[in-house]
C-alpha positions in Angstrom: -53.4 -27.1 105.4 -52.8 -25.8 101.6 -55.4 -24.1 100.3 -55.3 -23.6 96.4 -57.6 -21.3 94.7 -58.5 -21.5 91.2 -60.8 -20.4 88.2 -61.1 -22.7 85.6 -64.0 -22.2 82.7 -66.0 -25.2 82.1 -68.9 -26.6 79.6 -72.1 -28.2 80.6 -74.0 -24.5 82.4 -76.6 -23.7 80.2 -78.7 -21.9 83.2 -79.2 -21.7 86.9 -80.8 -25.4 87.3 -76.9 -26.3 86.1 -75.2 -24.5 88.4 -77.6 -25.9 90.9 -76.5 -29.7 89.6 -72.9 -28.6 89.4 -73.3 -28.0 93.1 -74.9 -31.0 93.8 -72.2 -33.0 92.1 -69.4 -31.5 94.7 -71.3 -31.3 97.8 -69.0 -33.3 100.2 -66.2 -33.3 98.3 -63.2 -34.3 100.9 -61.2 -31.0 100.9 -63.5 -28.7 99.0 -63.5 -25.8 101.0 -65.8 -23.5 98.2 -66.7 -23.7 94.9 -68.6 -20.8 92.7 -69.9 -21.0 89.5 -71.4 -18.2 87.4 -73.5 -19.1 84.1 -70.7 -18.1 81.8 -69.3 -21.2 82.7 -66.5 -20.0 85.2 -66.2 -21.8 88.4 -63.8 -20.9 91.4 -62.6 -23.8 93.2 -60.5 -23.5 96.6 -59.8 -27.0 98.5 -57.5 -28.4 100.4 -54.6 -29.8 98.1 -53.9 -32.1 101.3 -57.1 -34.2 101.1 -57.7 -33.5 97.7 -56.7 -33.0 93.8 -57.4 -30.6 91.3 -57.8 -33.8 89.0 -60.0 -35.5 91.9 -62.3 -32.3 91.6 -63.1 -32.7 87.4 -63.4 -35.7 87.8 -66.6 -35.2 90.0 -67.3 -32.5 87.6 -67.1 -34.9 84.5 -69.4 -37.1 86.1 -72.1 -34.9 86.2 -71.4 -33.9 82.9 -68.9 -31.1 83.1 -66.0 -31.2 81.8 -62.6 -28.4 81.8 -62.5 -26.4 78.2 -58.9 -26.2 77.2 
């Protein structure tokens, strides 16, 4: 199992009821082993690059209407 860790800042978190969705949105993720968002918008991702993608991950994100700021 490869585990990759990383912080990535993100639009869409506004307040805690966001964060909240944002959670939502990746619960059961296949491979997600933890996510943590703040309300600045920063979220830790760590999942399991063996079951899943860094791309597979925003694009869950994107679908509940957060989306990677470049």
């Amino acid at each position: 199992m490869a585990v990759v860790t990383e912080t990535i800042q993100i639009s869409g978190i506004r307040c805690e009821r966001c964060v909240m969705r944002l959670a939502k949105v990746l619960e059961g993720h296949e491979g997600l082993e933890e996510a943590n968002a703040n309300l600045m918008g920063q979220v830790t991702l760590a999942w399991d690059d063996e079951r899943t993608k860094r791309d597979a991950l925003l694009e869950a994100m994107a679908r509940g209407g957060f989306r990677e700021l470049a």
